[in-house]
C-alpha positions, 0 to 999 in steps of 0.5 A: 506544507498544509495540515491536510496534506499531512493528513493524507500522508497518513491516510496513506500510510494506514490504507496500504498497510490494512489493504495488504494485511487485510487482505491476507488475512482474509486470504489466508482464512479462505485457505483455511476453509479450503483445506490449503495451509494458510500461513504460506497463503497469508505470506502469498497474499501479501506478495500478490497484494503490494502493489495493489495496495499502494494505487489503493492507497493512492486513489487510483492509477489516473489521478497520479498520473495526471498529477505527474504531468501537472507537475511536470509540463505546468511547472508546478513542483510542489504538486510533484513533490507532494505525489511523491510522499503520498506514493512513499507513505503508501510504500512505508505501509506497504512495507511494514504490512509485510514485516508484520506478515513475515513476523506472523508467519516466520516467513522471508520477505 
């Protein structure tokens, strides 16, 4: 594997976790301005935002899509593979976004 693919391995990582704790936040202070609690909101957000966070990560829905059958019906494995531990990474990010967020908010995952 190349340096830049590990390079992207860690955009990914880090784009996913400031996608969904980013996103929180911002969305538990318009809670706050709103007049609803923003902890719950904070907790809230971050179960809204999973997923969204990880096609950020991954740049787009299509591009992986068309990676999946490069990978699959042109026979080229490491193409696969490599999509494969970019979707993981954003999933890493993901996850340690909503650990950090349920430590903040004392909430359950």
């Amino acid at each position: 594997m190349e340096e830049r693919f590990f390079a992207a391995i860690i955009k990914c990582f880090f784009i996913s976790f400031g996608v969904l704790t980013g996103g929180a936040l911002f969305g538990s202070i318009s809670a706050f301005l709103t007049g609803e609690p923003p902890i719950s909101e904070m907790l809230n957000a971050a179960k809204r935002l999973r997923i969204w966070a990880i096609v950020a990560a991954i740049g787009g829905t299509f591009d992986a899509i068309s990676t999946f059958q490069k990978g699959i019906f042109e026979d080229s494995t490491l193409e696969l593979i490599k999509q494969i531990l970019l979707i993981v990474s954003a999933m890493g990010g993901v996850k340690i976004g909503m650990l950090l967020i349920s430590w903040i908010t004392q909430g359950e995952v």
